[in-house]
N, C-alpha and C positions, 0 to 999 in steps of 0.2 A: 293450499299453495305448496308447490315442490317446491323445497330448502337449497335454496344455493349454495355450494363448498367451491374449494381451492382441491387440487387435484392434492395437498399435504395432508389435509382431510381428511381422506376417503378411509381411514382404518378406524374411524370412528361411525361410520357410516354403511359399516356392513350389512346387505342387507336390508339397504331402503333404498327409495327412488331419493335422486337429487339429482339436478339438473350444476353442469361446469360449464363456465367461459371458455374459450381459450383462441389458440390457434393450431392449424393443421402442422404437424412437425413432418412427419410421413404418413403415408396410403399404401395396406397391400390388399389384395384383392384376391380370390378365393370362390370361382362360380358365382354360385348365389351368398357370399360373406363378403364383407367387408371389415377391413382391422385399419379404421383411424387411429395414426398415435398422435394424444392431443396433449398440448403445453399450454401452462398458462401464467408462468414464472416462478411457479412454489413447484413445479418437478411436472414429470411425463406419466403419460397413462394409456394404455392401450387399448380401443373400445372395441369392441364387435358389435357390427350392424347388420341384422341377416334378413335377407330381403320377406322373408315372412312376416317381420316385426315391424315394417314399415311401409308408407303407403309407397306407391312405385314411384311417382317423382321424387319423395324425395329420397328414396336408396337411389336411385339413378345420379341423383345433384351429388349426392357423398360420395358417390361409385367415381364421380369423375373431378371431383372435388382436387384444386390445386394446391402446390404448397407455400403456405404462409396466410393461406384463407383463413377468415375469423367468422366462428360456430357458435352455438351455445348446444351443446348436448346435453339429454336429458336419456335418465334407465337407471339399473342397480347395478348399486356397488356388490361386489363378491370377491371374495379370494383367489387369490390364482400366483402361487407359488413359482411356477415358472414365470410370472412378469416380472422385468425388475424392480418395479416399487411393491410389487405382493399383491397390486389388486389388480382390477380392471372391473368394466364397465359393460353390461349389454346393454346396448344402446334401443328404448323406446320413440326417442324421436329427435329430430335435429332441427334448428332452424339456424341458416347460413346467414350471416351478417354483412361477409362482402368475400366475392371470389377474387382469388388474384387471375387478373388475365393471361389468357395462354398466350396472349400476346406479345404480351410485357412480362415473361412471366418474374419469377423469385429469382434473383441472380447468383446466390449461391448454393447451390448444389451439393450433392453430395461429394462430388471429383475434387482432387486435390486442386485447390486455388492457392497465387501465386501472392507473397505477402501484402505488395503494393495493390493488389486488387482487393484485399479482405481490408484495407485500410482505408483506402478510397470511398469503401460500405460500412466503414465502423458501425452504423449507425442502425443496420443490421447484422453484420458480423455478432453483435452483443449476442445474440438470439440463440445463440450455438451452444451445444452443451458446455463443450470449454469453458468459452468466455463466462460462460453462466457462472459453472464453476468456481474459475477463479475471482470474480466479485464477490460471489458469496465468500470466499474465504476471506479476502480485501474488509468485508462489513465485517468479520468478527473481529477480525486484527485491530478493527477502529472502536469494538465494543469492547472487546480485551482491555486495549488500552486506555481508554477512559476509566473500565470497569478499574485495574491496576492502581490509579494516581488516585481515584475517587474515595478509593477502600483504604488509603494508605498516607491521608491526612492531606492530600494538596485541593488546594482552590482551583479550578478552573477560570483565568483571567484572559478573557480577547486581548490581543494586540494589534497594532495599524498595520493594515496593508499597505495603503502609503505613508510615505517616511521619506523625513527632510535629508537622511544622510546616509552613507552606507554604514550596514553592520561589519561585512569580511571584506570588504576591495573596493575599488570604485571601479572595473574592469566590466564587472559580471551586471551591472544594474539596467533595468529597463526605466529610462528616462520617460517623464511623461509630463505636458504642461498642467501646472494648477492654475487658479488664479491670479489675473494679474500679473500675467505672465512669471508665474514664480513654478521654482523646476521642482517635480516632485518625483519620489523613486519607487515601485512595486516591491515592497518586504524581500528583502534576502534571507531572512531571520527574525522571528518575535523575541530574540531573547534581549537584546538590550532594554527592552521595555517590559522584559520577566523578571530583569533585575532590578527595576523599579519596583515591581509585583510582590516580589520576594519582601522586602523590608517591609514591606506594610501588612505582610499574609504570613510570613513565614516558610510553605511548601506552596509553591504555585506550578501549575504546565498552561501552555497557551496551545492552541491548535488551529492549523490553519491551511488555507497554501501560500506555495512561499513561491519567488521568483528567480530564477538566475539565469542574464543573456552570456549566458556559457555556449561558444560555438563549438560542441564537441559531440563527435556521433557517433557513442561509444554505447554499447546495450546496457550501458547504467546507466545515464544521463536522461533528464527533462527538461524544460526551461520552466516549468509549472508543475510543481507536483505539493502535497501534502505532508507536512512534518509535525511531531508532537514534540514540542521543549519544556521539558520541567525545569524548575530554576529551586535550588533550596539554600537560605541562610544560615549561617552557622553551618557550613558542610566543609569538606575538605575534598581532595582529589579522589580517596580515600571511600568516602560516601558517595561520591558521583559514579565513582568501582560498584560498587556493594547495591547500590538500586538500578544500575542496568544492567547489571547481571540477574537481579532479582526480576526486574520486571520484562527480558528477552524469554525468560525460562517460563515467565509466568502465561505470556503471547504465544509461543510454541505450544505448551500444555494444552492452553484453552480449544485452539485449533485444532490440537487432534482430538481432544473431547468432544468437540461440536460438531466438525468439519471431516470428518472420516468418507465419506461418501463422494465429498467433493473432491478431495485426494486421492480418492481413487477413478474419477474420471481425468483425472491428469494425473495417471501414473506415476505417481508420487510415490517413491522408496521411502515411506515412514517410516521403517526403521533406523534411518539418518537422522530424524528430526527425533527417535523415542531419545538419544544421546546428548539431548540436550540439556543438559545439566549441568551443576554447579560441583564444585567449581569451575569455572572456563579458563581456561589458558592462558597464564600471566606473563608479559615478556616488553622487559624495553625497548624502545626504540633501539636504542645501541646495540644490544644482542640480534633487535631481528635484523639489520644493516647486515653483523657479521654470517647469524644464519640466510641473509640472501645471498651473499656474495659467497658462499660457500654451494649454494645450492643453483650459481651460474649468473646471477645478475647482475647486471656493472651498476650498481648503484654505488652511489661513496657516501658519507654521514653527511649531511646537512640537506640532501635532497629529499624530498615528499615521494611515499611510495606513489609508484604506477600503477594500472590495474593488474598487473602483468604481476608486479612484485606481490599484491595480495594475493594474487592466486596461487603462487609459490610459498606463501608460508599458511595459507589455510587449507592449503593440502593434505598439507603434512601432520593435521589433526580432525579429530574426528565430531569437535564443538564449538561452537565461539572462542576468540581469542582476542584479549584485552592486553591493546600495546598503548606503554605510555612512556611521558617525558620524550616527545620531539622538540627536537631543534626549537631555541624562542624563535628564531627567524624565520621559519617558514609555519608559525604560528601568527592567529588576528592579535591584533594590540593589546585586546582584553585579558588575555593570558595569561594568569601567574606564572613569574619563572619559580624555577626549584631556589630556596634559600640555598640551598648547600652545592647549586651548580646551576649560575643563571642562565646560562648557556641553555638550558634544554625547559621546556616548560610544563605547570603539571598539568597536562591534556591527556587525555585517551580517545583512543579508537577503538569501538569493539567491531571486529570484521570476522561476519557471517565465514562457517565452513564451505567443503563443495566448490570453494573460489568464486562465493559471491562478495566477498571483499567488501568494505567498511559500510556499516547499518547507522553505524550510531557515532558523531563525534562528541565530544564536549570537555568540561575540565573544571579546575579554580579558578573563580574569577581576580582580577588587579583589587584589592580592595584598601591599596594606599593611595590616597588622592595625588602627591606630589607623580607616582612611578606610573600611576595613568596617564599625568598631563604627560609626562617626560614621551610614553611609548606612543600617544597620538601625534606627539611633533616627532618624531622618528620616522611615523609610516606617513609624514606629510596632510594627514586629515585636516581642517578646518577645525580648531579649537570652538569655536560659537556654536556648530551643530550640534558641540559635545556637552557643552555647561550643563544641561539638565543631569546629563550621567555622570558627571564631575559631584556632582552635588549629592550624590548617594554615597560616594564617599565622606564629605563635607559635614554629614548630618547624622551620627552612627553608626561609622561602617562596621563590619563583620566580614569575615570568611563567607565564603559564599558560594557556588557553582550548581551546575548544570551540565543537560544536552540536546541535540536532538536527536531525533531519526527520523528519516526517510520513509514512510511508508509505503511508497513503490518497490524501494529496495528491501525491504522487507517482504512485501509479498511478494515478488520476486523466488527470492530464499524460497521463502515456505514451499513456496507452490512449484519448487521447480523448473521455472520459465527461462530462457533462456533470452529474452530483452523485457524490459520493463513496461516496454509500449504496452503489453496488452493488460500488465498492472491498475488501470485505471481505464474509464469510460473512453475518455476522451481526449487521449495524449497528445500533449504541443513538446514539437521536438524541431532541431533547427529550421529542418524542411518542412516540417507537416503542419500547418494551423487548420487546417478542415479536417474531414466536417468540423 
């Protein structure tokens, strides 16, 4: 029986017959030659088919073979230096699975296609080396980050996607009936229910996707994307500094370790990413207000940077930069303020270089039961929705924090992209819910 491989394979398999799946990527032709380049999701390979080596139909069926047609090629593997994966294939014989019709044929092409056309086809847009690309980089950023918290003492705990009440606003939430006509919310955030996690585990992250009916169409935004939140007991603002900066460095490294190939079909300037290293750029809210207004922004102190304002102070450095202590007021309830200036609270933002502007937010949690109730009736919340997390005060509390990140906005960063859309399979953005 000829051994079936993945075209990843083939450098183990110098040398022998084995027969590959895949699909037709491109066809050049050559007289009596033929050069299938065939995909099959683990990378490309370039076969030659020479009409000697095969019976005439079927070098004829390959000879006119369309693109996106699914094959099973069978021949030897051998080296070939000038390929770009180092091998290729003479091809012994073919059996074609299904032609695409020349009628209908494959709708994307080589010629440059216009966004909203390549969006409308997500569904084969994926197919592309790009998009390939940067998914593959997307799966390691998600193995990184697991590998990161798993290695480093935290429990992996799920948290509910729906949820009786908001975590950040009640603005941003997608409403949706439950039972009984009772209203229930799509997650904003696992972390209220990681601070549950936390007292009982100690180091916990939740992972998941999260929701926000945020109407903004800005190439950061999703209303559906995927976040990881660690939650740790016993930490300070201090600690929640010192493991995202440990664990952005450690996401960065892994990907150029792994992911070198794929960064360079997306033209990725790695030498901006080799810089990423510790320490990362320390700076309070208060300073970067003066360094933006010095550097042209009408912001005043008490406002939330823009995107515009990120990208004015991550300019002007060459790594991650960790800003903290914002305004309490334009911080969620949960927030510890500073003892020694309630005014400002101790949160951070770590925001990506390049002016991909904020990855990761998070901070110290409220861990006095009276100064939680006080800041839920402040922001007007429904005190009832909140008594379970009233009561992690109530019952032990401790110092505590956390954060999350954005994993679009992260691979984002890495990969150089310039919207997040194509971050993920299958983006829900204010307009787009299809495919």
């Amino acid at each position: 029986m000829t051994k079936r491989i993945t075209i990843s394979q083939a450098a183990a398999f110098t040398g022998q017959r084995v027969e590959i799946p895949g699909w037709l990527y491109n066809l050049r032709k050559s007289g009596k030659i033929v050069f299938p380049i065939l995909r099959d999701g683990t990378g490309m390979m370039q076969c030659v088919a020479m009409k000697n080596n095969l019976p005439e139909e079927k070098f004829e069926a390959l000879k006119h073979l369309t693109q996106e047609s699914s094959l099973i090629v069978t021949g030897v593997i051998r080296e070939e230096a000038r390929a770009a994966s180092g091998f290729e294939m003479d091809v012994e014989d073919v059996q074609i699975i299904q032609k695409v019709s020349e009628e209908d044929p494959y709708p994307i092409t080589p010629k440059e296609h216009g966004v909203d056309f390549l969006m409308d086809r997500r569904h084969l847009w994926l197919r592309s080396q790009r998009q390939h690309a940067i998914i593959r980089v997307r799966h390691e950023i998600i193995k990184a980050t697991r590998d990161y918290f798993d290695n480093n003492g935290f429990t992996l705990v799920d948290t509910p996607i729906f949820t009786p009440a908001a975590c950040e606003g009640t603005t941003t939430l997608f409403e949706c009936n439950y039972f009984d006509d009772e209203k229930a919310y799509l997650t904003q955030s696992g972390q209220l229910y990681n601070e549950a996690n936390a007292m009982a585990f100690g180091k916990v992250y939740c992972f998941g996707p999260t929701f926000r009916a945020e109407k903004s169409k800005t190439r950061r935004h999703l209303t559906e994307f995927w976040m990881v939140e660690p939650e740790m007991a016993w930490a300070d603002l201090e600690d929640v500094k010192r493991v995202a900066e440990e664990f952005v460095i450690y996401v960065v490294g892994r990907v150029l370790d792994k992911k070198r190939e794929e960064l360079k079909v997306l033209e990725r300037d790695t030498s901006k990413l080799e810089l990423v290293q510790g320490p990362f750029v320390r700076m309070s809210y208060t300073d970067a207000v003066k360094n933006l207004q010095e550097h042209g922004s009408n912001i005043e102190w008490g406002s939330d940077f823009g995107g515009g304002d990120e990208t004015i102070l991550t300019q002007q450095f060459d790594r991650p930069m960790l800003v903290d202590r914002f305004p309490t007021a334009i911080k969620a309830f949960y927030m510890q303020p500073d003892p020694e200036r309630p005014e400002v609270a101790m949160g951070v933002d770590v925001l990506a270089p390049e002016g991909y502007g904020e990855i990761i937010g998070g901070g110290q949690r409220i861990h006095d039961p009276e100064l939680l109730l006080r800041r839920i009736k402040e922001h007007d919340l429904p005190q009832e929705a909140f008594d379970w997390y009233i009561d992690l005060r109530k019952y032990g509390t401790v110092p505590h924090g956390g954060f999350g990140m954005g994993i679009e906005r992260c691979v984002a960063w890495i990969c150089g992209l310039e919207h997040v859309r194509e971050t993920i399979a299958f983006p829900r953005m204010l307009y787009r819910l299809r495919p």
